[in-house]
N, C-alpha and C positions, 0 to 999 in steps of 0.2 A: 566643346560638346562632342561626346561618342555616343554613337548610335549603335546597336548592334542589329546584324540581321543574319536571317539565316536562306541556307538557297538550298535547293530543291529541282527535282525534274518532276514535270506534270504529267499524269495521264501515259505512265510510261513502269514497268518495275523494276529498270535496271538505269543505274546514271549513264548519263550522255544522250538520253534517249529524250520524248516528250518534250513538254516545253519547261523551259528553265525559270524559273520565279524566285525571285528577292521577297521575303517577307520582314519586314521591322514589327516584336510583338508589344515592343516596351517604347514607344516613340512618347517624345515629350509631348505634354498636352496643349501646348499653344504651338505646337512643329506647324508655321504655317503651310498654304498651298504651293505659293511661289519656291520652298525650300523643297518639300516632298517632290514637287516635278521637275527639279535642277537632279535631287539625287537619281530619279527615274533617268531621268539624262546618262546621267554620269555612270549606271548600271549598265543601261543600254539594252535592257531585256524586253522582250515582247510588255512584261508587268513588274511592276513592283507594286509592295502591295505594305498599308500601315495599319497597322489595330489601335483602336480607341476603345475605351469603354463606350458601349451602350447610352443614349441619350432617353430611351425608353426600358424602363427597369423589368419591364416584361421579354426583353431581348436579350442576346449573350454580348456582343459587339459590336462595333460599327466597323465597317471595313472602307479603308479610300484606295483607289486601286486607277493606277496611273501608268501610261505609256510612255515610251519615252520625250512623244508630245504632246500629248493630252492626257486628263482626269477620265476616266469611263465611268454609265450610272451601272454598270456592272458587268463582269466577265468572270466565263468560266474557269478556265483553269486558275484562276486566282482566288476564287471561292474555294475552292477543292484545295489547294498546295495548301491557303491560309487554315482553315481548319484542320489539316492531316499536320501541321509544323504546331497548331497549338496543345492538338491532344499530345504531338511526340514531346512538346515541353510540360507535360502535365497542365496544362491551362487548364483543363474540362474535367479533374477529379478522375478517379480511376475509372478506366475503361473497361467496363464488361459486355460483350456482345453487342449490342450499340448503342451510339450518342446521339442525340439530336441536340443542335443548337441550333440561333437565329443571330444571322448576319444583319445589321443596319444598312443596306447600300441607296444608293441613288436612285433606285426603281422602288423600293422600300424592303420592307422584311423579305429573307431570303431564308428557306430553310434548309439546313446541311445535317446529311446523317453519317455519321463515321461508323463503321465497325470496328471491332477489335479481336485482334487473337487471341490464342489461350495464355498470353504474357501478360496481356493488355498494350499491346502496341498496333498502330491503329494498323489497317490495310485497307480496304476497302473505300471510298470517301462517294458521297452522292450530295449531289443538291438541287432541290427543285426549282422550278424557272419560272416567269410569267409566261402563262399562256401566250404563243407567238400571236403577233398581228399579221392579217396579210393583206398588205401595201399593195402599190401601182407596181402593176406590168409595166414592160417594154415592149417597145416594136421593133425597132433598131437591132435585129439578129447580127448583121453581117457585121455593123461596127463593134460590139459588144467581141463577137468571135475575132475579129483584127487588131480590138484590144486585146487578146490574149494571143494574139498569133495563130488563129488559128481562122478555119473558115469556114464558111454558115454552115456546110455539111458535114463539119463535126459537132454540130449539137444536136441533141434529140430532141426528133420536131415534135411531139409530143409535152412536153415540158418548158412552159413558159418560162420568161425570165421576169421574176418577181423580187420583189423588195418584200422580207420579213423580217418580223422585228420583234423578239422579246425583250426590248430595253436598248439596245445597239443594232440597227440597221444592217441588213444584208442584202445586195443584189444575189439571189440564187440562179446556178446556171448549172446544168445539167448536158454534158458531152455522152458523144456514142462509148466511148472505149477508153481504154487504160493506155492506148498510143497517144489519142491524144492529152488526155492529161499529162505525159509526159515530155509532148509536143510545145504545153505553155511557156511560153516567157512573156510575161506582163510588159507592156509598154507603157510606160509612163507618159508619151506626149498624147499617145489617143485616150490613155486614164483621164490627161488633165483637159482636153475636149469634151469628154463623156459623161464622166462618174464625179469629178472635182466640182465640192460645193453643190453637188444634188439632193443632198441630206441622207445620200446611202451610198457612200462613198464605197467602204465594205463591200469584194467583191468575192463568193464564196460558189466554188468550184466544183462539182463532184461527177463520179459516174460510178456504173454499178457493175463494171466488171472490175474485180481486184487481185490485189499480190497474195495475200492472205487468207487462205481455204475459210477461216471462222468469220471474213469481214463482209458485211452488207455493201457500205458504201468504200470508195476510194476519193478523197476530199482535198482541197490545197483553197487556204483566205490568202487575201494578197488585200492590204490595209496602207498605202503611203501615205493618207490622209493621219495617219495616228502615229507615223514613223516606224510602220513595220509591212516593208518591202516584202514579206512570207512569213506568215507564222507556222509553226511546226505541229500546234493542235489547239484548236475553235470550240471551246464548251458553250461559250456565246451563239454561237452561229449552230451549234450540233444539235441542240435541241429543236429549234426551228427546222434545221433540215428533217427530223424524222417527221414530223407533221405537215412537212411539205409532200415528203415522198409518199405520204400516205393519204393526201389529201388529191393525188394525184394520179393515185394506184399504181406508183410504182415500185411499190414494196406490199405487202399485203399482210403485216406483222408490224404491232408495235413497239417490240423489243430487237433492235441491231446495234453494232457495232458497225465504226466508220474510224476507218484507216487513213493517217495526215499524217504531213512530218517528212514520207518517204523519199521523194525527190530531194530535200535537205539533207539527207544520213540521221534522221530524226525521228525514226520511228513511236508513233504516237497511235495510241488505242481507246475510242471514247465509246462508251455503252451508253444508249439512248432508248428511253423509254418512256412512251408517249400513250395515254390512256384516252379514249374517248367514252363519251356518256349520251342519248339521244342525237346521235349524229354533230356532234360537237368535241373539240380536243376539252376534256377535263381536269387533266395533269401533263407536265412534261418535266422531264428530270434528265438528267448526264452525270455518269461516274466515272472510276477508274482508280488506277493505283496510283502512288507518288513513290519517289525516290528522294532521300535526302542523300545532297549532296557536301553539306560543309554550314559553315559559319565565318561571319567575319564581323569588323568593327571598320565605321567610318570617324576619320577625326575630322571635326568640322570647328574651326575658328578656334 
């Protein structure tokens, strides 16, 4: 059996950058689970990511999208690569100004909008989110901050530590400055006192001073629960953050950018954009660019 798939950088415009993703667009139709999360394995990337047809005729595909140890009911930058790698293979018919398709995932319909250039090659990619939940606080300041190496007086007391969730669980934590975010190093044995087996494993990092004059937030997930020690950029976790920070007044606009990646050599760029209607979040969505980076074939048995 050959598979073929193709790879990509997420949420970035130049390769080497954003996050790296394996897409297979042609996988066999009985490719079980057990095989797809051996190949995820064997990738080793934050996602890899397989297309199926649609099992609702009103939708465009169903997408399964896996880490290197577990199946997710959904993640962003693998919504975004998977769609920006189908329009570049012609999947979605020609490209004029924009596409809209609907992804099958685990949380259910997901909908993804591509642009296109005046070639018809895509550039732009969006997709909207479930509206975030917002879960249990913490009390636990000082262990959460020791989890990260750092100490209660580098977080801002103003900004609780909360679990949100639009399909994938994140503890949100919110530091004074851009030292200490560069100050984190994850500790893995007070992760697995803490955050292991809590149902939001997911610990997602941010503060609001940054490297980049155009960026709102400056962001770092740190995920061991799912086999990803750091990821380079969180479409998962990015849209919940803008409806945190604004539920919290510490942004005052519901269109930013949030900068991740950097501490890794991974510079990552995600646009968030979060709409409210009678004092309620209405829409939440995250974009960005992709970079293809290559193609390849797996031989299997």
């Amino acid at each position: 059996m050959r598979l073929n798939y193709h790879l990509l950088d997420v949420f970035t415009e130049r390769p080497f950058g954003g996050n790296p993703l394996a897409v297979f667009p042609d996988p066999p139709l009985d490719l079980s689970a057990e095989l797809m999360q051996k190949i995820a394995a064997e990738l080793n990337l934050s996602e890899t990511t397989f297309v199926f047809p649609a099992a609702d005729p009103a939708h465009d595909f169903k997408l399964r999208i896996f880490t290197p140890a577990a199946e997710l009911p959904m993640a962003g930058h693998p919504t975004v690569g998977s769609a920006f790698t189908l329009a570049r293979l012609g999947r979605l018919g020609k490209l004029e100004g924009q596409k809209e398709i609907v992804f099958e995932e685990g949380v259910g319909p997901i909908r993804v909008r591509i642009s296109a250039d005046g070639t018809g090659q895509p550039t732009e990619t969006w997709m909207e989110q479930p509206i975030p939940r917002f879960l249990e606080t913490r009390e636990d300041r000082e262990a959460i901050a020791n989890l990260l190496s750092l100490s209660r007086e580098d977080l801002l007391e103003d900004a609780p530590l909360q679990v949100l969730s639009s399909g994938l669980p994140f503890l949100y934590v919110v530091v004074k400055s851009l030292s200490a975010m560069k100050r984190i190093s994850l500790r893995l044995d007070k992760w697995s006192e803490r955050l292991a087996g809590s149902g939001a494993e997911q610990i997602f990092v941010t503060a609001l001073e940054t490297e980049f004059s155009g960026s709102t937030a400056h962001s770092r997930m740190f995920a061991p629960g799912l086999g990803i020690i750091e990821d380079p950029a969180t479409g998962s976790a990015s849209g919940p953050l803008g409806a945190y920070l604004l539920k919290y007044g510490l942004i005052q606009t519901g269109e930013l950018l949030s900068e991740q990646g950097i501490e890794m050599g991974r510079p990552s760029f995600i646009h968030i954009r979060v709409k409210q209607e009678g004092g309620r979040f209405s829409s939440v969505a995250v974009g960005g660019a992709c970079a293809y980076v290559g193609f390849g074939t797996l031989a299997l048995g």
